[in-house]
DSSP file (Angstrom, degrees, kcal/mol; ACC not computed):
  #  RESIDUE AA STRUCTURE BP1 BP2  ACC     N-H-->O    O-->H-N    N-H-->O    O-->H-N    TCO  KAPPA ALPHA  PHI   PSI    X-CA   Y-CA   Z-CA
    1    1 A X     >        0   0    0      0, 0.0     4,-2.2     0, 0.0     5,-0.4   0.000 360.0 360.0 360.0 -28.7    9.6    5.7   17.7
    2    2 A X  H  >  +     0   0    0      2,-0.2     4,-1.5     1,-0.2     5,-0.1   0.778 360.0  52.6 -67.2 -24.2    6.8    6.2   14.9
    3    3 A X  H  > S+     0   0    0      1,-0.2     4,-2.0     2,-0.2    -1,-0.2   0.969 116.0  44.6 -69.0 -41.5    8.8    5.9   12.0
    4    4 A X  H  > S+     0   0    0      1,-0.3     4,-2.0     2,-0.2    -2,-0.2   0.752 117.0  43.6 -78.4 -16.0   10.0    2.6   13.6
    5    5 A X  H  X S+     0   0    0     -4,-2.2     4,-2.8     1,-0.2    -1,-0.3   0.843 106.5  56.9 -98.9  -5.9    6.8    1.6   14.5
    6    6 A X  H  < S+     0   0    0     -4,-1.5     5,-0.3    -5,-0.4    -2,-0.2   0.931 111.2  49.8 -65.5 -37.9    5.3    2.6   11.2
    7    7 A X  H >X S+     0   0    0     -4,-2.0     4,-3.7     2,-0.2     3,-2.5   0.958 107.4  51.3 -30.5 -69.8    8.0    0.0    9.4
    8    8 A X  H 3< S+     0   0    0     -4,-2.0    -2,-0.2     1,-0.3     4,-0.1   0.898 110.8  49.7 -56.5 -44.4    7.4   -2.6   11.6
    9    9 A X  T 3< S+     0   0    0     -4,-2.8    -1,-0.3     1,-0.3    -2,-0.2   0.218 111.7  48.8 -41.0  -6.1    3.6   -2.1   10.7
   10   10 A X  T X4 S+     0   0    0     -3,-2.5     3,-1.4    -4,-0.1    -1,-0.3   0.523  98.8  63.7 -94.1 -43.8    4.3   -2.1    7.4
   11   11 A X  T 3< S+     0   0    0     -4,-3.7     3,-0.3    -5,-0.3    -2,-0.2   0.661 102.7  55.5 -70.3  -4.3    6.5   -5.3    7.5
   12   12 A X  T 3  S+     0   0    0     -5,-0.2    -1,-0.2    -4,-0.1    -3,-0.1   0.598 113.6  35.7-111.8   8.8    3.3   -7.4    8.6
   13   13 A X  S <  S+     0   0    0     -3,-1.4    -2,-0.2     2,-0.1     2,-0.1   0.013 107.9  99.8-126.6  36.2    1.0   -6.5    5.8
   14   14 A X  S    S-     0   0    0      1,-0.3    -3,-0.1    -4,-0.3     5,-0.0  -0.517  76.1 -98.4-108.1 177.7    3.9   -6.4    3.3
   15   15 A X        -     0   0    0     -2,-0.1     4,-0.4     1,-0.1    -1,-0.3  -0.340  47.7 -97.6 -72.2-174.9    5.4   -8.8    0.6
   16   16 A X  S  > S+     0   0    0      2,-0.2     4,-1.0     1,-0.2    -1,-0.1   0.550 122.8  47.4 -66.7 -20.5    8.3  -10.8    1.4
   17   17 A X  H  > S+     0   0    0      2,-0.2     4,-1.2     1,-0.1     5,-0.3   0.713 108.8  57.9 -97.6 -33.3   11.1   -8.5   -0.1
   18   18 A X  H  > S+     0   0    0      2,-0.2     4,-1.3     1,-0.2    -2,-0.2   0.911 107.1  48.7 -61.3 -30.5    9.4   -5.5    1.7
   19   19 A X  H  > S+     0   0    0     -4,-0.4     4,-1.1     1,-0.2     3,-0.4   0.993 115.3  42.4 -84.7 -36.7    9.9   -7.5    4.8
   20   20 A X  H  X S+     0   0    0     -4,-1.0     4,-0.8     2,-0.3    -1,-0.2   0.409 110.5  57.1 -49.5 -18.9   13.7   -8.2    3.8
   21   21 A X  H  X S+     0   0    0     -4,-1.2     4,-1.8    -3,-0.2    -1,-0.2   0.809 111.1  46.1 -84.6 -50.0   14.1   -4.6    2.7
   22   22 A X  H  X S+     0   0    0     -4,-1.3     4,-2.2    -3,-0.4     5,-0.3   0.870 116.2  38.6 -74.2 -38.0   13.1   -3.6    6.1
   23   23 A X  H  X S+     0   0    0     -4,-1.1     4,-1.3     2,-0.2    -1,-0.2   0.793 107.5  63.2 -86.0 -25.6   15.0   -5.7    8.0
   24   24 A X  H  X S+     0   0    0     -4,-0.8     4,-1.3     2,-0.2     3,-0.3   0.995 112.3  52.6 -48.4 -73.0   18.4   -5.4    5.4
   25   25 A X  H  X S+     0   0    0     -4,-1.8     4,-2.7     1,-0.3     3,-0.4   0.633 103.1  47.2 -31.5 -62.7   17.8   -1.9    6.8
   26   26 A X  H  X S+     0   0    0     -4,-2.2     4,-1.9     1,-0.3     5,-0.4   0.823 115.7  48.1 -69.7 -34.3   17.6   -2.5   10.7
   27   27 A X  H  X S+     0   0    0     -4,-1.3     4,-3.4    -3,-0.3    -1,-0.3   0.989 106.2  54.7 -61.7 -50.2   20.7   -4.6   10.5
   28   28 A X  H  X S+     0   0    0     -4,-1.3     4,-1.6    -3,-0.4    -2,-0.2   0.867 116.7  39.6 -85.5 -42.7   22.7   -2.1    8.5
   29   29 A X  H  X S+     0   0    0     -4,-2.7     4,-1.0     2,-0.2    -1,-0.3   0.901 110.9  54.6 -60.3 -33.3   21.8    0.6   11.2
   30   30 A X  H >X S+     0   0    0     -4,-1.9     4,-2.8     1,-0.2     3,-0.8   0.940 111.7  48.9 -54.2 -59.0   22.3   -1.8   13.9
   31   31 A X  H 3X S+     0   0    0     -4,-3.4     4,-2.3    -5,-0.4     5,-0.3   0.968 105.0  57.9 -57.4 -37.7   25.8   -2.2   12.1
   32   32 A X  H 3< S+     0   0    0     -4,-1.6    -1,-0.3     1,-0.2    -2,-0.2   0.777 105.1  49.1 -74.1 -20.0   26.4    1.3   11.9
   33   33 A X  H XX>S+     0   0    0     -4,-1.0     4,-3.1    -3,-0.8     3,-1.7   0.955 108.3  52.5 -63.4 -64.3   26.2    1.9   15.7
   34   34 A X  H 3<5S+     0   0    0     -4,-2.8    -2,-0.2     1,-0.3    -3,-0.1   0.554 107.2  43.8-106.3  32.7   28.2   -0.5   16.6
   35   35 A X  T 3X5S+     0   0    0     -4,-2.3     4,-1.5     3,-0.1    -1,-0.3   0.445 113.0  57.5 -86.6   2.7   31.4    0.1   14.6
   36   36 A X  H <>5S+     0   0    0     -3,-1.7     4,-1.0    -5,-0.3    -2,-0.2   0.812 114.2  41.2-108.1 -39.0   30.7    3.9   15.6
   37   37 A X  H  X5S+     0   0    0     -4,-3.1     4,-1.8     2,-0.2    -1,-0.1   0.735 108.3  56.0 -49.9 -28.5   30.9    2.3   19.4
   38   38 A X  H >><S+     0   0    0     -5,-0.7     4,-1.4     1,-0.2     3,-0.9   0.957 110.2  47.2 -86.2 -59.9   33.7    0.1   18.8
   39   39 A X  H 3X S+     0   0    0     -4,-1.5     4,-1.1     1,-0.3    -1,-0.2   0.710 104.9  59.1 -72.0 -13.2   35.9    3.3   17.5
   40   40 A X  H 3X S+     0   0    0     -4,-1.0     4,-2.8     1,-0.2    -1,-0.3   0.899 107.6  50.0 -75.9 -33.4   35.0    5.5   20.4
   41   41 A X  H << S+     0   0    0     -4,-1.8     4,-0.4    -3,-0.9    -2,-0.3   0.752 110.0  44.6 -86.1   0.6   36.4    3.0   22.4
   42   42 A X  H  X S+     0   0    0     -4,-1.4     4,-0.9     2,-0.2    -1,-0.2   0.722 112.9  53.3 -62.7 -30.7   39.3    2.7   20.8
   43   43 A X  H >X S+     0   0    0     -4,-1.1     4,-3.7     2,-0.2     3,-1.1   0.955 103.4  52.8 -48.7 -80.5   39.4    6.1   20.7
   44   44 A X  H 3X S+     0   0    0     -4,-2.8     4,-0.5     1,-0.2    -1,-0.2   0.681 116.0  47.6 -44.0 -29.8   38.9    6.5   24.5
   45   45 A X  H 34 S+     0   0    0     -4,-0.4    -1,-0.2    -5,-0.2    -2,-0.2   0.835 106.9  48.9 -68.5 -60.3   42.0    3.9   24.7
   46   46 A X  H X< S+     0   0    0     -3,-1.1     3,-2.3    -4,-0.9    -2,-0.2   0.904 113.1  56.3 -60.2 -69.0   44.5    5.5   22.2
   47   47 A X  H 3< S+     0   0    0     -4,-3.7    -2,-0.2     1,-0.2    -1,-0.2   0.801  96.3  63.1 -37.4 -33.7   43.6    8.8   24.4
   48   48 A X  T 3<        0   0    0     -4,-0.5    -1,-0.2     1,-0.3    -2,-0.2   0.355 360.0 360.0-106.2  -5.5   44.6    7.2   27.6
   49   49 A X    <         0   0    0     -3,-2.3    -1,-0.3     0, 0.0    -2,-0.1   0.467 360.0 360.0 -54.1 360.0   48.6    6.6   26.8
């Protein structure tokens, strides 16, 4: 939780592309969870034949 809250704490005394940089970021992880969700259940699915 400190990196994340040192980011956010950065993103409110940063420019405007530091806040967009940061935030490109939390989406692109966000994304990376849930395709990594979405194939475990598929997974789980595929298993179950």
């Amino acid at each position: 939780m400190g990196v994340i809250g040192e980011l956010i704490g950065n993103m409110g005394h940063s420019t405007t592309q530091g806040t967009i940089g940061v935030s490109l970021i939390f989406i692109y992880l966000a994304w990376i969870v849930v395709m990594a969700l979405i194939r475990i259940e598929q997974g789980k699915k595929e298993g179950h034949h």
